[in-house]
LOLO-305144 format. One record per residue (C-alpha): x, y, z. Coordinates in steps of 0.001 Angstrom, whole numbers, padded with zeros to 6 digits, always signed. Layout:
! LOLO-305144
XYZ ...
***
This chain:
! LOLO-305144
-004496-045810-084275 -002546-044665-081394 +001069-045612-081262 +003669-045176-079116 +006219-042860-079536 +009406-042831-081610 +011637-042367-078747 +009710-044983-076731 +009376-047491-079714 +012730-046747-080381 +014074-047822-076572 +011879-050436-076723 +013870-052615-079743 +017024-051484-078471 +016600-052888-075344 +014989-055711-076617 +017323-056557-079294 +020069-056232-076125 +018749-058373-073880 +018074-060752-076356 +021823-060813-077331 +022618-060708-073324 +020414-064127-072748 +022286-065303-075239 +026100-064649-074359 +024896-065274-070744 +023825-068859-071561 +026425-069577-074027 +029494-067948-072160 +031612-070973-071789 +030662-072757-075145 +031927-069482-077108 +035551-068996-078199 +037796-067334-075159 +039020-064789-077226 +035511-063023-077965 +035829-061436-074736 +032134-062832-074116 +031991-061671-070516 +033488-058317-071007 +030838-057575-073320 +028215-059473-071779 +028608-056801-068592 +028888-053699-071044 +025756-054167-072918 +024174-054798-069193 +025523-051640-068267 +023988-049558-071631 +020707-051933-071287 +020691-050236-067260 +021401-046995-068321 +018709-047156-071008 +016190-048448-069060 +016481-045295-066972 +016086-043148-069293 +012949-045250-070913 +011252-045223-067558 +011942-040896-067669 +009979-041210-070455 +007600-043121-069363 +006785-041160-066955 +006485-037923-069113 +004850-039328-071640 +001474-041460-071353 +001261-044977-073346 -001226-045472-075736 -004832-046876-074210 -005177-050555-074632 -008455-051713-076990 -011264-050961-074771 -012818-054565-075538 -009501-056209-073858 -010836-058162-070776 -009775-056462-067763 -007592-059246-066934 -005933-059345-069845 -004925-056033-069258 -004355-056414-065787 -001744-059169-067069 -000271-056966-069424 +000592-054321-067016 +002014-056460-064296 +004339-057986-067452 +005583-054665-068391 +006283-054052-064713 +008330-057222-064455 +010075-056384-067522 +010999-052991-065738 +011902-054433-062743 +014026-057608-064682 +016100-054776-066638 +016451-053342-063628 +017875-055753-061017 +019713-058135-063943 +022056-055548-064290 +022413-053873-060886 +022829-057988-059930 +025648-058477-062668 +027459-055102-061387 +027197-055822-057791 +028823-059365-058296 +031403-057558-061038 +032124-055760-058202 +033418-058002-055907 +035596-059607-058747 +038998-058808-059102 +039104-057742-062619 +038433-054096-063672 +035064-052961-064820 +034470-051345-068323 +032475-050154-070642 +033239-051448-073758 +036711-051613-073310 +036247-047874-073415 +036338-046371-069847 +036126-047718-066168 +033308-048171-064695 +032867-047480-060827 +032534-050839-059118 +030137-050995-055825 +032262-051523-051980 +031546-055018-052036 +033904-058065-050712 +033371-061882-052390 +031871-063078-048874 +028959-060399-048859 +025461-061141-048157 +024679-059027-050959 +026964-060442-053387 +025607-064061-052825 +021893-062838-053168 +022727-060843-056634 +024469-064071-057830 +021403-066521-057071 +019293-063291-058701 +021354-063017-061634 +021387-067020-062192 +017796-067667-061552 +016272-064656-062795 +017265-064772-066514 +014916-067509-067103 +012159-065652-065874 +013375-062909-068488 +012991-065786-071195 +009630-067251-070200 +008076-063514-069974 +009692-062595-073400 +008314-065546-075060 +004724-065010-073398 +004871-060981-074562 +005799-061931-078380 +003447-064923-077911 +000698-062551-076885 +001332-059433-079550 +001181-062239-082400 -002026-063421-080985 -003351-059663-080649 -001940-059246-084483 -003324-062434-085946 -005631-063594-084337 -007601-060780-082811 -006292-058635-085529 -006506-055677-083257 -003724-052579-083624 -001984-054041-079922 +001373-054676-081778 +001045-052077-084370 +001269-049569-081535 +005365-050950-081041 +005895-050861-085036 
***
């Protein structure tokens, strides 16, 4: 069975447990207690999901993925592909969205509570800011429907087609 790498299955969970944990302070922001520092956190672990989606897509790029089951229907994998490439694309312009509207805020930007993060020359009123705060409110829910139709689709490749599709990511 081919399997993906370490390194890739390893940025893969990461990210995944991340997001996950982002979805979920970014719903639940205002029902959590004030003094977890929800939002703080909330833009850090964008930041490190950001930064590690860059370097995932590096090694994507230097490193080929492991062929799909040549009995897949070509629209299943067509369907698979354009997934992944919204998956690149969400944990790509979630967090650019988040640090663009951050930004324009007047509190400081951090990592962690760590160091300061850069913040973008952006004003409240910007076109820009506007668009990445529809983007980062609408978009989310995109995230959730495509994660549940990914896990939905690797059980059904594990248990029902019993094929090695999610094997490939253990």
């Amino acid at each position: 069975m081919a399997r993906y790498t370490s390194v890739a299955r390893a940025l893969h969970w990461i990210i995944a447990v991340l997001i996950v944990g982002n979805l979920f302070f970014g719903f639940a922001h205002e029902a959590l207690p004030k003094d977890w520092a929800v939002m703080p956190v909330h833009k850090s672990i964008g930041l490190t999901v950001l930064v590690l989606t860059l370097l995932r897509i590096i090694w994507r790029l230097t490193h080929r993925a492991p062929a799909l089951p040549a009995a897949m229907p070509l629209w299943e994998k067509g369907a698979a592909h354009a997934t992944h490439f919204i998956f690149y694309a969400l944990m790509l312009i979630l967090p650019l969205s988040g640090w663009i509207m951050s930004s324009a805020g007047p509190r400081p930007l951090n990592w962690f509570f760590l160091f300061d993060v850069p913040k973008f020359g952006v004003a409240k009123g910007d076109a820009i800011v506007g668009l990445s705060r529809g983007a980062h409110e609408l978009l989310p829910w995109l995230w959730v429907a495509l994660i549940l139709l990914h896990v939905g689709a690797a059980l059904r490749h594990h248990f029902m087609l019993k094929d090695d599709v999610l094997r490939r990511m253990l």
